[in-house]
Structures are given as C-alpha cells and as structure tokens.
C-alpha positions as CSV (number, residue, x, y, z in Angstrom):
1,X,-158.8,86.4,26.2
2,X,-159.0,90.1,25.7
3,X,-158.1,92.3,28.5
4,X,-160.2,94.6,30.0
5,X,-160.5,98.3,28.8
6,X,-159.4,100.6,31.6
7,X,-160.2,104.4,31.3
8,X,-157.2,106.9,32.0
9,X,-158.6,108.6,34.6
10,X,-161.5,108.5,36.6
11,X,-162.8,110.4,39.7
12,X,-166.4,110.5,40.8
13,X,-168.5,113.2,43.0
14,X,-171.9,113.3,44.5
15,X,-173.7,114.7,40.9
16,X,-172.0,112.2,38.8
17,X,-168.6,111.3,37.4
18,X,-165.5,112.5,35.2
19,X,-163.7,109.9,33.1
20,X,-161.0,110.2,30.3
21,X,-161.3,107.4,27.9
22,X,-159.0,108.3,25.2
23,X,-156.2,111.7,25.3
24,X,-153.7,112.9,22.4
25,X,-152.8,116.1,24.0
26,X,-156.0,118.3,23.3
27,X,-157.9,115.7,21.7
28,X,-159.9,114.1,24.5
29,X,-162.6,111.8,24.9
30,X,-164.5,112.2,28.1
31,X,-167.3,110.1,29.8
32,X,-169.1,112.2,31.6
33,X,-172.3,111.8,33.8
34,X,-174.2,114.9,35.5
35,X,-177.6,116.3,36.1
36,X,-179.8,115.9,33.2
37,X,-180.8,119.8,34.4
38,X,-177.4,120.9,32.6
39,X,-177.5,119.1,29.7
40,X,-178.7,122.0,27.4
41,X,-176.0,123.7,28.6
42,X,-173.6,121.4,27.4
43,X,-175.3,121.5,24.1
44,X,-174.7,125.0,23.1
45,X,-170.6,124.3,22.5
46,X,-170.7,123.1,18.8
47,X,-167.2,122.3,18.7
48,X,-168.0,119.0,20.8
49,X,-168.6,115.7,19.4
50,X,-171.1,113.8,21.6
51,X,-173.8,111.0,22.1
52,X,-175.5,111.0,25.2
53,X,-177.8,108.5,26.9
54,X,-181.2,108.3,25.7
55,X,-184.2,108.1,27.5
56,X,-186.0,106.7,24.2
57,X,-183.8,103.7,24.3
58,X,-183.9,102.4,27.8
59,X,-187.3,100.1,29.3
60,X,-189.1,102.7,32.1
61,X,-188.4,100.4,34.7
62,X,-184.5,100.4,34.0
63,X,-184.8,104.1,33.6
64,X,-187.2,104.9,37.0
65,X,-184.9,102.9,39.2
66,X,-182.1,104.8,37.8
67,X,-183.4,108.2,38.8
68,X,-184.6,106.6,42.1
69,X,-181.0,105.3,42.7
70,X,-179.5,109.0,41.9
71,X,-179.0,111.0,45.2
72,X,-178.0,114.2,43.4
73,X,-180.1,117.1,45.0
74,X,-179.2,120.9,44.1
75,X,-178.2,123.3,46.7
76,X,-180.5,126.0,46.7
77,X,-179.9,129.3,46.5
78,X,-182.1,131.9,46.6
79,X,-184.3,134.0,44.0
80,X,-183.4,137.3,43.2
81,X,-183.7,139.0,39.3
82,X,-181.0,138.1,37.2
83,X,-179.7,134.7,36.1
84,X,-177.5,134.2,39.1
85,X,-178.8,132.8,42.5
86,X,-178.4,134.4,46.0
87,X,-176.7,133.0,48.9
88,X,-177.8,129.0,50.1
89,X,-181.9,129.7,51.6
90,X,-182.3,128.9,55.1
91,X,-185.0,126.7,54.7
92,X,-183.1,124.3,52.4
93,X,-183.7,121.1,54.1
94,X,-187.8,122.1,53.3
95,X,-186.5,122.8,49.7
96,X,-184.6,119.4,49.8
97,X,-187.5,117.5,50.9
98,X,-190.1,119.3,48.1
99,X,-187.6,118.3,45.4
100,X,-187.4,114.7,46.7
101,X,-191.5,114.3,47.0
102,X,-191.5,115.6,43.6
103,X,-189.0,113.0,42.3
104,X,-190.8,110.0,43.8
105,X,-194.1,111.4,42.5
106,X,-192.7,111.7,38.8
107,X,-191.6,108.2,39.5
108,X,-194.6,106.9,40.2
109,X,-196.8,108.4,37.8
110,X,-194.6,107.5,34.9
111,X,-194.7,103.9,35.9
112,X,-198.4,104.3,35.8
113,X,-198.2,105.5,32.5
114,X,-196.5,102.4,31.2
115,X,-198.3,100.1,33.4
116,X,-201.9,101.1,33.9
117,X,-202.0,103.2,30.6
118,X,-200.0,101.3,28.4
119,X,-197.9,104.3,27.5
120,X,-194.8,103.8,25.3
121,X,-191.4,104.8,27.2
122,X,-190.4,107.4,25.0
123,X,-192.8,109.7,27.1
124,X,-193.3,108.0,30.7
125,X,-189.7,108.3,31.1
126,X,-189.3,112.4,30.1
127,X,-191.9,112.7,33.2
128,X,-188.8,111.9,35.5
129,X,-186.1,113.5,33.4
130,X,-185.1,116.8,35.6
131,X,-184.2,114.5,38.4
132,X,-182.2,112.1,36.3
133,X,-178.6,111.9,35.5
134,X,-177.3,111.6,32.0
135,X,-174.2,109.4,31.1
136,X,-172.4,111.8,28.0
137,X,-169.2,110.9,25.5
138,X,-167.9,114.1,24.9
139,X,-164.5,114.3,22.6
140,X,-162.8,118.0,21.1
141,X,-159.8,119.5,20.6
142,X,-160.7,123.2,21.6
143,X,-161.7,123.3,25.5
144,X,-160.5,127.0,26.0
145,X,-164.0,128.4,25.2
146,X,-166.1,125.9,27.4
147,X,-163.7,126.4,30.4
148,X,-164.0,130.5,29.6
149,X,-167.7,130.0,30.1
150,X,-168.6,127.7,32.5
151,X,-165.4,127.5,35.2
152,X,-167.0,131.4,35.6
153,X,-168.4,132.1,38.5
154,X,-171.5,133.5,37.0
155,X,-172.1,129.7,35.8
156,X,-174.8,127.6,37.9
157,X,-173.2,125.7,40.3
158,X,-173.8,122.4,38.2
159,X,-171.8,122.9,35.4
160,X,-168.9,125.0,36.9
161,X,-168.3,121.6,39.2
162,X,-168.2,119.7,35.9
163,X,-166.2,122.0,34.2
164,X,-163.9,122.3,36.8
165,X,-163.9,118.5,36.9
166,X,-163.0,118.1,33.6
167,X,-160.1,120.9,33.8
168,X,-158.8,118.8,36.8
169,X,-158.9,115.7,34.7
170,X,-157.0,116.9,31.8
171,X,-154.4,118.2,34.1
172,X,-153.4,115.1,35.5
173,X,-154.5,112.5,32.8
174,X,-151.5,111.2,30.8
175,X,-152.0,110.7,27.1
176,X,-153.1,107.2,25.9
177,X,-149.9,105.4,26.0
178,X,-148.4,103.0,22.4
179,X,-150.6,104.7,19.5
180,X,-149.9,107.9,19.5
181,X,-151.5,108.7,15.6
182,X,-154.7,106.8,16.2
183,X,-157.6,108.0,18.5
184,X,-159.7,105.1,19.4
185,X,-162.0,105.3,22.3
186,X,-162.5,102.2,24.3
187,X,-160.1,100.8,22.1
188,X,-158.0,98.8,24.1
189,X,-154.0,98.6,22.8
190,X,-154.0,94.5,22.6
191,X,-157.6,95.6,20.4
192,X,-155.4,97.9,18.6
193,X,-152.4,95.7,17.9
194,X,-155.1,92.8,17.0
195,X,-157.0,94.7,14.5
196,X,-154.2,97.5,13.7
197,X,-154.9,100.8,12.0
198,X,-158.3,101.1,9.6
199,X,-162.1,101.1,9.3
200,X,-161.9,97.9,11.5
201,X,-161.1,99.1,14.9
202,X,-162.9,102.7,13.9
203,X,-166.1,101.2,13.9
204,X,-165.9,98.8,16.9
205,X,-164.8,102.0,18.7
206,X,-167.5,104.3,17.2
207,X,-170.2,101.0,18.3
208,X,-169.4,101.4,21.6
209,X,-169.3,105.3,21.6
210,X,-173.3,104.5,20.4
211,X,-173.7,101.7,23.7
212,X,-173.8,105.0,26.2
213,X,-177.1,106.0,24.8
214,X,-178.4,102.9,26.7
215,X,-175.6,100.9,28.4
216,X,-172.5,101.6,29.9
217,X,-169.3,99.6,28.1
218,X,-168.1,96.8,30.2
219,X,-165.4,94.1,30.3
220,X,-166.9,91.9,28.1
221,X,-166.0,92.3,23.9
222,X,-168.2,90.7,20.7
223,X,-166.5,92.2,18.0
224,X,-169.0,91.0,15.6
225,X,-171.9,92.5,17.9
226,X,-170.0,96.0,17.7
227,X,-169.0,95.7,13.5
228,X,-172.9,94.7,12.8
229,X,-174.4,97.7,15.6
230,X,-171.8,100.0,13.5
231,X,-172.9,98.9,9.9
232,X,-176.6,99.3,11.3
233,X,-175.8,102.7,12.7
234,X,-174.1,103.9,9.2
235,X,-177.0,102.6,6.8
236,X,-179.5,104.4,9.1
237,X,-177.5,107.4,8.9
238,X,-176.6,108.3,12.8
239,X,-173.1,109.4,12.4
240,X,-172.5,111.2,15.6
241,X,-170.9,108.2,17.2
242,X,-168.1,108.5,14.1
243,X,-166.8,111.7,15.2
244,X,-164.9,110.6,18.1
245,X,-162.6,108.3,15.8
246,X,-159.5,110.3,14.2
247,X,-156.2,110.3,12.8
248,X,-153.5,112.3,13.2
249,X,-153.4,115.3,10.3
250,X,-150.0,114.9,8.9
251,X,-150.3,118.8,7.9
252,X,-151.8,119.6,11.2
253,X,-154.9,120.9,9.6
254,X,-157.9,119.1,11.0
255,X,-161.5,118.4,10.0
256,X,-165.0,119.4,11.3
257,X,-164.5,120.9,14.4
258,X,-161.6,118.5,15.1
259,X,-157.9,120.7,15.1
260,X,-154.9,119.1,14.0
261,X,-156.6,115.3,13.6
262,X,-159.1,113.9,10.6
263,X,-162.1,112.5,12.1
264,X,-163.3,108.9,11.1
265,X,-166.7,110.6,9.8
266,X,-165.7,112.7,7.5
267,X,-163.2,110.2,6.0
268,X,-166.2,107.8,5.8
269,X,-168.0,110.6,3.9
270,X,-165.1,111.2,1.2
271,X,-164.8,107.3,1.0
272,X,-167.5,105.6,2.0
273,X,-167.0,101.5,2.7
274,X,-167.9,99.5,-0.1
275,X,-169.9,96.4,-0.2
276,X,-167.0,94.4,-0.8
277,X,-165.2,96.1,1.8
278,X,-168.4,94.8,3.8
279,X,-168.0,91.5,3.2
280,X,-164.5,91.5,3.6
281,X,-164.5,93.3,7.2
282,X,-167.8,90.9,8.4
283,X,-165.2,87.6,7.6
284,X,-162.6,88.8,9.3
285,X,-164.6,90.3,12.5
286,X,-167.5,87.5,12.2
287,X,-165.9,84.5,10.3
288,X,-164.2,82.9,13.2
289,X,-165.0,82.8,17.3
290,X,-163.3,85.7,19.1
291,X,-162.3,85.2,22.4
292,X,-164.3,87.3,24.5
C-alpha cells in the first residue's frame, strides 16, 4: 500500500488556491487555481513550464456545475481611461448581481447547446469560461520577473492576490525533504525509493502533471495507467507535461528555461526512449499487480 501524496504547502482563498507540490530552492512546482479571466496573464511569462485544465477535455455537465459551484465574483472598481480601475463603485452589489445573472445564463445556454443542439463540448463549455476557474501546474526557477510585474500595484487585483499568494508560499514552504537531486512532482518519496532515479518515475510524474487538464490527482496510484497515459502523450507529441521533471545540473548550467537543473524533456529529446527500453519499462510498471 502506497501512501498518499501530500503537497508541501497549501492555503486556499475565496478565487481559488495556492499549492507547492514539489521545491528545490528556486525550482518550484505550483498547483494553482484562479479566475480563468487572468489566465492570459499568466501566459505571457515564457520562462514557466505549465499545463492547465482544459475545457476541451472535460463532459459540459462536469464543466457547468464547476462554474456554478465557483463563488469567485470580482470587486468592481470603477471605469476611468487607463488600464487601472478607480476606487470600489457604489452600486456593486447591482454589479454583483449583473455578473451572477450573466453566469447562470451562460450556464444554461451552453447546456442547451449540448443538449437540445447536439453541440460538441469543445465550444458549449467556452460559453461559460470568464466565470470559471482554472486548476494550472506551473514550475520555474526564475520568479523575480513575475513577482516584479504582477505583486505591482498597477496589476488587476486578480493576479497581484495570486502573485502575492505564491510569494507567501515560497516563503514558508520547506524544500521536498530525502531527494534533493531529483525533482519529481507528485512523486511521493516511498514512489521514489520504489522506482529510484530514471525515465520510470519521470514519466509517472510527468502523467500526472497531464491529469490537471481534466482531473485533479488523488490518493489513489495505477502506475501502469500513468506509464501507458505518458507513452500515449510522448508518441502524440504533447511534451509540456515533461518540463516539470528535472535533475540537478552538476555544472549548475540548466536547460530551457530551467536554471541550474536539466529538464526531463530535453533529455528525452537528446535521448529519446527506445523500443526496447519500452518494453522493458511496460514489464516492470505493468508486469505484475501494484498495490494501489
């Protein structure tokens, strides 16, 4: 019996959540959730690895009662020219109440969409997206930029609370504790000690980086369900869930935008795994019941 994976910090809020997974120092891997009405935002700093729930990938009615379930409502400020807001509007309980008719009418008609029109999810559910949240794996070694930017106060409110958040985080959060040359998220250290060091616990880690485009990682493990969703991933060519693996640079160099560590993809892309490899890695993860 495997134990369960516990993250190393954790702290939720009223727009979402802030939760270390994995830390070496200033390589951290962060599970993040926050208004979908930000996520561009976070987009724009290329030197973060991420994969980020998708609203392609989950059934309407999953997605729907998601966004029903999400109390998150901005505070609103009000217009003036520029990018940044005014001081909170008098009349923001009307506001309040205009955003929340709006959700439960994008609701609706995107469940008629799928329902009455037979419309494929991929666009009922972006009807309801700018009052969704969005569950995000972010992992870098250069944060200096990204808290420059967005812990400003000329930042919407949104993303200054998660940056600040995720400033908090990393000043209280311990590294991960008994592999300090290995960075493996949701990796647990019996996992680690079971599998030791290679492509084997890489890619059950980088499979369940993948899960947050449509699930959330829980207690329970198949090891042979994460090496097969990880072969899958790497033959169809979505690598972004290999860049939150990495080793520790023994010259203290780095690779892609990682500092100081060599990420898991771009080992795979100097030495790719070979079919015998396969084979090999599918006995030893497949071959034989796993507790779970």
């Amino acid at each position: 019996m495997f134990e369960e994976f516990n993250y190393l910090y954790e702290k939720h809020y009223d727009w979402g959540y802030v939760k270390i997974v994995e830390r070496h120092g200033n390589l951290v891997t962060f599970e993040l959730e926050y208004p979908y009405i930000i996520h561009a935002q976070m987009m724009t700093h290329r030197m973060f690895s991420r994969n980020a729930m998708s609203s392609r990938a989950m059934p309407t009615k999953k997605f729907i009662q998601m966004v029903r379930d999400y109390t998150y409502v901005p505070e609103f400020k009000a217009n003036k020219p520029g990018m940044q807001p005014g001081e909170v509007i008098e009349n923001e309980e009307m506001a309040r109440n205009m955003w929340l008719q709006a959700k439960a009418a994008a609701c609706t008609h995107a469940e008629f969409l799928v329902e009455e029109c037979g419309v494929h999810k991929q666009w009922a559910n972006r009807m309801v997206m700018p009052f969704a949240p969005i569950r995000v794996i972010v992992t870098a070694t250069e944060w200096d930029n990204f808290f420059k930017l967005r812990r400003h106060g000329d930042a919407q409110d949104e993303i200054r609370w998660l940056a600040d958040a995720m400033y908090e985080a990393m000043e209280e959060c311990p590294d991960t504790p008994k592999r300090p040359n290995n960075h493996l998220p949701y990796i647990t250290p019996e996992e680690f000690e079971y599998f030791g060091e290679g492509d084997i616990v890489s890619l059950i880690s980088a499979a369940r980086c993948a899960r947050v485009s449509y699930n959330r990682f829980g207690a329970g493990v198949d090891f042979c369900a994460d090496f097969q969703l990880a072969k899958k991933l790497l033959e169809a060519g979505h690598l972004s869930p290999f860049e939150h693996q990495a080793v520790r640079d023994q010259f203290d160099v780095g690779s892609n935008n990682f500092k100081g560590w060599v990420q898991y993809r771009y080992e795979l892309a100097k030495a790719p795994i070979l079919p015998g490899e396969w084979k090999l890695y599918e006995d030893m993860v497949c071959g034989q019941d796993q507790a779970t």
